[in-house]
N, C-alpha and C positions, 0 to 999 in steps of 0.2 A: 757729474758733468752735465750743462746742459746742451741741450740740442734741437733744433726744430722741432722734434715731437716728439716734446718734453710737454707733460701736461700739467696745470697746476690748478690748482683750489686754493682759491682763499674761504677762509672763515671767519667772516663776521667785517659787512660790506660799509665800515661808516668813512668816514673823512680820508683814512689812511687805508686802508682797506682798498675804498675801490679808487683810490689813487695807485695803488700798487695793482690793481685789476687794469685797469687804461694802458697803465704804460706799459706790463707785460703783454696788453693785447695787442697795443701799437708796432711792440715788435717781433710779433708774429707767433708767439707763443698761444696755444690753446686755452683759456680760464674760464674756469668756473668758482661755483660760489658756493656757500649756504650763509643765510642770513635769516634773521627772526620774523622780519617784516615781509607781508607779500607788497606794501609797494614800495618798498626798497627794494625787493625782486624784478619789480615789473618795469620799475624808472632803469635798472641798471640794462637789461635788456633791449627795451626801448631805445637808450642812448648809444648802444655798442660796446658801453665796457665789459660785458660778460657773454663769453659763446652759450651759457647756461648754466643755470642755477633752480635750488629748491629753498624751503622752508624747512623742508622735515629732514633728518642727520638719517640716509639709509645706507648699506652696506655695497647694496647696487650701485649708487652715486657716489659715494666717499674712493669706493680700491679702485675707483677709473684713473686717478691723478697720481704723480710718479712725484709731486712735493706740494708741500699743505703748507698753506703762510699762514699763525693764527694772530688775527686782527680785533683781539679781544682784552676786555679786561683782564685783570691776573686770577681775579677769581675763578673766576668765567672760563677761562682757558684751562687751568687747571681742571674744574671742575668736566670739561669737556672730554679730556684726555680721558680722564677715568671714566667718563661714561661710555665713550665710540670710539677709543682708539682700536678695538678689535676690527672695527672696518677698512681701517688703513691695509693698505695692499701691502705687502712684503717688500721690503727693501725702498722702500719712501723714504726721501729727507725730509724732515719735519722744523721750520724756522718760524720767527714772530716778530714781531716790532713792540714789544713790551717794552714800556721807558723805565724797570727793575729790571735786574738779572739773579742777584746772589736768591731771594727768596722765588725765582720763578725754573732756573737752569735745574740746578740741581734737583730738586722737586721733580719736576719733568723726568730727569735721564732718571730716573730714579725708580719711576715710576713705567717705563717704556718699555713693552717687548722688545728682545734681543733683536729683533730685526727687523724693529725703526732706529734713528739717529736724529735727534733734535740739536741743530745747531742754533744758538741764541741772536740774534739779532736788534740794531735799534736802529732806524732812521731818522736820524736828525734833522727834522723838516715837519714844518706843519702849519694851521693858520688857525686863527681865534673863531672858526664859525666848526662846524660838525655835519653829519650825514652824507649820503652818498651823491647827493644831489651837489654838494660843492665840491665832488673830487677835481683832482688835478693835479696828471703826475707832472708839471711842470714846475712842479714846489719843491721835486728831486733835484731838477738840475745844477748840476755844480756843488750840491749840499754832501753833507757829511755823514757817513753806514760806518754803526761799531760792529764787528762781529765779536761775541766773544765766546771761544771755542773752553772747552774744560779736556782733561786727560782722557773722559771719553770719547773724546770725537777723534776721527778716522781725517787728515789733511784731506783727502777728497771731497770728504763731505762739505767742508770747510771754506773749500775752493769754488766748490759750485754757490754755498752762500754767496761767497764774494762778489762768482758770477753775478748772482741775480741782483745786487746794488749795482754793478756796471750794467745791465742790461736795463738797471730802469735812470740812469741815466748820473750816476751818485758820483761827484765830482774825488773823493779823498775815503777811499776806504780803510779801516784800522783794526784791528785786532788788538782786545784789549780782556784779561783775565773777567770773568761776573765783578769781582772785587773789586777792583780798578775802575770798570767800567762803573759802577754803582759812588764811588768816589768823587769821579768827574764828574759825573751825571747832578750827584749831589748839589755841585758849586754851579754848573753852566746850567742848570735846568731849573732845577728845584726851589734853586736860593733865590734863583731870579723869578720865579715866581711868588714866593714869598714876599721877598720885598714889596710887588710889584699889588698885591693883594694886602699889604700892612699900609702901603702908601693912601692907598682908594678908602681905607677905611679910618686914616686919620681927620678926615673932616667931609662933612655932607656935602655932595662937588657938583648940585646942579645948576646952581648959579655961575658955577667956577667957567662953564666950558666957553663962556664970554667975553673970557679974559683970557684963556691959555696962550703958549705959544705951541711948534713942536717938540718941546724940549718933555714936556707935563705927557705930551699925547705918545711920543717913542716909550720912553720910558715906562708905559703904565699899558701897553698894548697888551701885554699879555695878561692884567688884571683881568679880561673878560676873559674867565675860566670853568670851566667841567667841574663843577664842585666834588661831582660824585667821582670819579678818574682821577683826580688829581691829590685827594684826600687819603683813595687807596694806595696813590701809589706815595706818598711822603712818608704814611705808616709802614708802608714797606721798607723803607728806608731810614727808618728814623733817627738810627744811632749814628749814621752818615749826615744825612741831614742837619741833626742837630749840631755834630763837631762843627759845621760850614757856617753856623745862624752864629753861635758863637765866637766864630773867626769874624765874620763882619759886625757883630756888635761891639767887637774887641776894637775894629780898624774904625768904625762911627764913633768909637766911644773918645779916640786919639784926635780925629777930628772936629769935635766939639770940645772935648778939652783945649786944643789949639786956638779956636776960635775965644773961647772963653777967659784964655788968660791972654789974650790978645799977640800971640806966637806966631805971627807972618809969615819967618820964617820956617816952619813945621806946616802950616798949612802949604806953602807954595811948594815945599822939598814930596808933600803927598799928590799932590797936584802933578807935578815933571813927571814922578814915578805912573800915575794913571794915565798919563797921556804918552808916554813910551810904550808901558804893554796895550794899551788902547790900538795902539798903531799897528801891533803884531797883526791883529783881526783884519786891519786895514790892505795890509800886504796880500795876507791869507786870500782875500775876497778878488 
C-alpha cells in the first residue's frame, strides 16, 4: 500500500523514467534514481525530478526504497535483476513499464528472491522524442496502465501497482494476464508501428512534406522510432506480432481486391465498419 513515506527508486531515467520520477515527485512521494549518465543525473536534480540519485548500483543506495520501477530495456532489466537484486531491501515491490510481459514477468518472478514481488506493469503513453530532458508526466493524464499480475502475486501487491498509475495521474486502469496483455499490445502498439515504419519506407519522402496534408503526418507520427527498443521488443513478441501483421495484410489485401474489381459496395460496407469502431476511441477519449 502506499503512503506518504513510501520511497521509490526508479531505474533507468530516460523519457518514461523520469516522467514517472516528476509525477511521483509532484505528489509528494520521496524518488530517487540510478541512471548510466552523470548528466542525466545532474539535469534530473537540477530540474527537481529526483530528491537523488547515482550512477553506480550500491547496496547503501538501492535497500533505502520500499518500490523500484525498472525503466529499462528487457534485456537490460533482466540482466539487472541478476546482477543487484541482492541490494533490494526485504519486502520491496518490484514493478516496470516494459512494452512485453510473457518474455519479461515470468523471467523476473522466476528469477526473484522469496521476498521481493514483481508486479508487471505498462503505461500507455509516450512521445516520439527520448531522454530525460523531454520528461513529462503530463503524458499520463487520462491515459491508459495495464497491470498484469500472474498467480504469484500477492492482490496487495497488486493494488499498490494500481496505486501508483492513480497517483501518477492514469485515466483507466486494467488488469490483464502477460498473455493477453502481449496480444493487445501486439495489435494497438506494435502493428501500428509497423505500419507506420512500412509506410515511410515505401517511397523517398523529402520532397513529399510540400505537399502533405494531416492526414500523411497523424498517421506516420509514430514512424520516428527507437530502432534499437522497438526492434527488441517486436522479437519479443513475435509470434503475436506476426498473427496481427497477417490479420491486416489479410483485411489490406480485401481492400484492394475491392478496389480492383471495382466492388463499391465492399469497399463502402469496410469503410461504415472502420468508422463505427473508430468512433469507440472517440467516446473512450
Amino acid at each position: 500500500m502506499l503512503g506518504t513515506d513510501t520511497r521509490i527508486l526508479i531505474v533507468g531515467l530516460g523519457l518514461i523514467g523520469g516522467s514517472y520520477a516528476e509525477g511521483l515527485k509532484k505528489v509528494g512521494f520521496e524518488v530517487g534514481a540510478v541512471t548510466r549518465s552523470q548528466k542525466t543525473l545532474d539535469y534530473a536534480l537540477e530540474k527537481g525530478i529526483i530528491d537523488s540519485g547515482t550512477i553506480e548500483v550500491t547496496r547503501e543506495y538501492v535497500s533505502r526504497f520500499d518500490i523500484v520501477v525498472f525503466a529499462l530495456y528487457p534485456h537490460v532489466f533482466l540482466s539487472w535483476i541478476r546482477d543487484y537484486q541482492d541490494f533490494i531491501k526485504p519486502g520491496a515491490l518490484l514493478t516496470d513499464v516494459t512494452g512485453v510481459k510473457r518474455a519479461v514477468v515470468y523471467e523476473v518472478q522466476g528469477m526473484l528472491r522469496p521476498d521481493l514481488e514483481f508486479v508487471g506493469a505498462h503505461p500507455m503513453a509516450g512521445r516520439e522524442v527520448y531522454g530525460v530532458e523531454n520528461a513529462d508526466c503530463g503524458i499520463f493524464e487520462g491515459a491508459n496502465y495495464i497491470v498484469t499480475p500472474t498467480e504469484a502475486n500477492t492482490e496487495a501487491a497488486v493494488r499498490t501497482c494500481e496505486d501508483l498509475g492513480r497517483a501518477l495521474g492514469f485515466g483507466c486502469i486494467s488488469r490483464l494476464s502477460p498473455e493477453h496483455h502481449d496480444e493487445m499490445i501486439g495489435f494497438l502498439s506494435q502493428l501500428t508501428h509497423c505500419i507506420a515504419v512500412a509506410l515511410m519506407n515505401s517511397k523517398e519522402s523529402h520532397h513529399l512534406v510540400d505537399f502533405t496534408g494531416d492526414s500523411f503526418r497523424d498517421l506516420t507520427r509514430i514512424a520516428r522510432i527507437n530502432d534499437g527498443m522497438w526492434s527488441e521488443l517486436f522479437m519479443l513478441n513475435r509470434d503475436e506480432l506476426l498473427s496481427q501483421m497477417d490479420l491486416f495484410a489479410e483485411k489490406f489485401g480485401e481492400l484492394r481486391d475491392a478496389l480492383e474489381a471495382g466492388d463499391t459496395d465492399k469497399m463502402r460496407g469496410m469503410m461504415r465498419i472502420s468508422t463505427e469502431r473508430r468512433g469507440y476511441f472517440d467516446k473512450r477519449k
